[in-house]
C-alpha positions in Angstrom: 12.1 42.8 -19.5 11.1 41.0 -22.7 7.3 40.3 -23.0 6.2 36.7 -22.6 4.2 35.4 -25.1 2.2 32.1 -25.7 4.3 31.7 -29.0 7.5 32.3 -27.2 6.6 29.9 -24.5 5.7 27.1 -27.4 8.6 27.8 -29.4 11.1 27.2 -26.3 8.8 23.7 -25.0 10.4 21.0 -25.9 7.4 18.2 -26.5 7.2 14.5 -25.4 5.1 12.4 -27.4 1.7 11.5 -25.6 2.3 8.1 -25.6 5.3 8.4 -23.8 3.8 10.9 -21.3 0.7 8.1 -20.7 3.4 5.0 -20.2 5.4 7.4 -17.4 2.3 8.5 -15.3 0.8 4.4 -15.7 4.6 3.2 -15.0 4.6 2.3 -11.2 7.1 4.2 -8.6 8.6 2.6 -6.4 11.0 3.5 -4.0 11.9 0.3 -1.3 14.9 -2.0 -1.7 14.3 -5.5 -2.1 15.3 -6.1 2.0 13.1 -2.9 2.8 9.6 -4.5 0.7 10.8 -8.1 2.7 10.9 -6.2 6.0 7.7 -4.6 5.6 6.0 -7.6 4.4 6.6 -9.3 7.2 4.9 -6.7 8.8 2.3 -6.6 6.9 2.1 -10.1 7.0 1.2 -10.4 10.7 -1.1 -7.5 10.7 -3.6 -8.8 8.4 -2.0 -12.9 7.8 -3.3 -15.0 5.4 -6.2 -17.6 6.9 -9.2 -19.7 6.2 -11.1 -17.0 4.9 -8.4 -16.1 2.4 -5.4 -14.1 1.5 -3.6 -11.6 4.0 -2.3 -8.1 3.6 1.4 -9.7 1.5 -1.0 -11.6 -1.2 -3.0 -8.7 -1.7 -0.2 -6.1 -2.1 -0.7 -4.6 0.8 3.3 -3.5 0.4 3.5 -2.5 -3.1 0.7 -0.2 -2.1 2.6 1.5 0.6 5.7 1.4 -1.6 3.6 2.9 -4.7 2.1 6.1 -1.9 5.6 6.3 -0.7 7.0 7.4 -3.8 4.2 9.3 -4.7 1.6 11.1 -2.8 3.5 9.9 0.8 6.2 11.2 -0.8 7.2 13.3 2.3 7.3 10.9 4.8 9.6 8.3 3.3 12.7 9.6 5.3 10.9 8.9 8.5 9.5 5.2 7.0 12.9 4.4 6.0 13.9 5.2 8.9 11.0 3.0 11.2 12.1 0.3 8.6 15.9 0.4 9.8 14.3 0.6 13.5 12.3 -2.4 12.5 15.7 -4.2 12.2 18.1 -3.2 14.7 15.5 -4.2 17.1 15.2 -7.6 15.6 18.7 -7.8 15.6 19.4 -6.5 19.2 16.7 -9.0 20.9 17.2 -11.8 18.5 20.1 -11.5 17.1 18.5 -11.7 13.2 16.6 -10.0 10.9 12.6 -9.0 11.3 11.5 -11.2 8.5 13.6 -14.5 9.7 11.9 -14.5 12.6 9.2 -16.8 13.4 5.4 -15.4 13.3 5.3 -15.6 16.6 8.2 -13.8 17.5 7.2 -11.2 14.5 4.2 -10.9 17.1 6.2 -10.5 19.8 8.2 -7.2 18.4 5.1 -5.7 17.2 3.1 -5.7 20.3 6.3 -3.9 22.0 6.8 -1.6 19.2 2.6 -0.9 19.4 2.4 -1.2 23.2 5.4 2.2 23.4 8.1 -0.6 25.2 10.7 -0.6 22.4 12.8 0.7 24.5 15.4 0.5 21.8 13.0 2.3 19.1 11.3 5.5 20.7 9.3 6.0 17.5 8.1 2.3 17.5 4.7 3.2 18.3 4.2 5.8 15.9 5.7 3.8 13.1 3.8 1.0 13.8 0.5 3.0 13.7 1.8 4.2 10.3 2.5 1.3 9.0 -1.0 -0.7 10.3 -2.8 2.3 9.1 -1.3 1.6 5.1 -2.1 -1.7 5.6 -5.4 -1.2 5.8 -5.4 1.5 3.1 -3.3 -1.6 0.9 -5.9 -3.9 1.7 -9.3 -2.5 1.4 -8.9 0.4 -0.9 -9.3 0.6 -4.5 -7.4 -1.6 -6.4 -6.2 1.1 -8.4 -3.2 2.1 -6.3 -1.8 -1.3 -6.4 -3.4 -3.1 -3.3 -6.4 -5.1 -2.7 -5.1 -7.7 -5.5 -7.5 -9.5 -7.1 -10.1 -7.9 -5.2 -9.1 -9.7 -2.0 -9.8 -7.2 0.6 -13.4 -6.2 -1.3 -14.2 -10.0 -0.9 -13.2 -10.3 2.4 -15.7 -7.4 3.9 -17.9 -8.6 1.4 -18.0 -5.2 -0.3 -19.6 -5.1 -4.1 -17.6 -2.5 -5.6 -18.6 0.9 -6.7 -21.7 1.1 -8.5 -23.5 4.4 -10.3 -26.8 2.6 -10.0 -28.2 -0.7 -8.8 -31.3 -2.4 -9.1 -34.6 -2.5 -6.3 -33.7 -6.4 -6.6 -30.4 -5.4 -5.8 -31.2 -3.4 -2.7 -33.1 -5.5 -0.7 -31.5 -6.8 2.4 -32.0 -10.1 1.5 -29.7 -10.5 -1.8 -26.6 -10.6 -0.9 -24.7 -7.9 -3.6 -23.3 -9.4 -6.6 -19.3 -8.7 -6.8 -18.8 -5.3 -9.3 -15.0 -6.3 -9.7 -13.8 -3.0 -11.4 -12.0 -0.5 -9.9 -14.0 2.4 -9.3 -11.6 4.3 -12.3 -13.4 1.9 -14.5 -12.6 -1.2 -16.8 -9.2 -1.8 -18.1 -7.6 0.3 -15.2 -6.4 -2.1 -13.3 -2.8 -1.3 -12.9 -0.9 -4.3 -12.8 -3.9 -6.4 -11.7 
């Protein structure tokens, strides 16, 4: 057995410039058809919907962040989300003869509370999916802005959360101010990935 030495291992690398490596890990993944980021928006859609207070779970990329996770650190699971997608449908399609995202809101209510209420008869993994899938929405919505959701800081203003500070103020603590908005994600200025 030859002996392995750090000069063989750097004369056999072949090297990517840094430049290119940085562009590849900022690039966003993706990994949803066009007709799979419509159905899941209109599920998204009626789990946090747009309303006087402000922008729902679609306008703040609630579904690019669960597409983004998918093909990254959700990696794993996308054969079974693809798969509660496809469920998604054929139950729109086999009580209304159309697809999820045609239907009206109402109706998009209608499936959901089946699918979270286990009486999808059609779709035994309903529930479980729809948990998933409410669960992400919330991650899209109120996390940091970093992965792709929370757009425009949408969610943080909604809850009325600052952002993440290292230090604030005693002015800035007392119960009476109300926190001024930090607007940065908590990776810092510049990384805002698309926002």
């Amino acid at each position: 057995m030859a002996d392995i030495t750090r000069r063989t291992v750097l004369a056999s690398a072949t090297f990517v410039p840094l430049a290119a490596l940085t562009a590849a890990a900022q690039a966003p993944q993706t990994v949803l058809t066009p007709a799979q980021i419509k159905t899941l928006e209109a599920m998204v859609d009626r789990i946090i919907p747009k309303d006087e207070l402000g922008p729902g779970a679609v306008e703040s990329g609630a579904a690019v962040y669960i597409d983004r996770t998918l093909a990254t650190v959700n990696a794993a699971e996308k054969p079974s989300f693809l798969e509660g997608l496809a469920g998604v449908e054929a139950l729109a399609q086999s009580t209304h003869n159309t697809t999820f995202s045609d239907l009206s809101p109402d109706l998009r209510d209608e499936l959901l509370i089946t699918m979270d209420n286990g009486t999808a008869a059609s779709f035994p993994a309903a529930r479980a999916f729809f948990a998933r899938v409410r669960r992400l929405t919330f991650e899209g919505m109120f996390g940091d802005p970093y992965y792709g959701g929370n757009r425009n800081f949408a969610g943080w203003d909604l809850i009325r959360y600052p952002g993440p500070r290292l230090a604030v103020s005693p002015d800035e603590q007392k119960m009476s101010t109300p926190p001024k908005p930090y607007r940065r994600s908590a990776y810092g200025s510049g990384t805002s990935n698309g926002h």
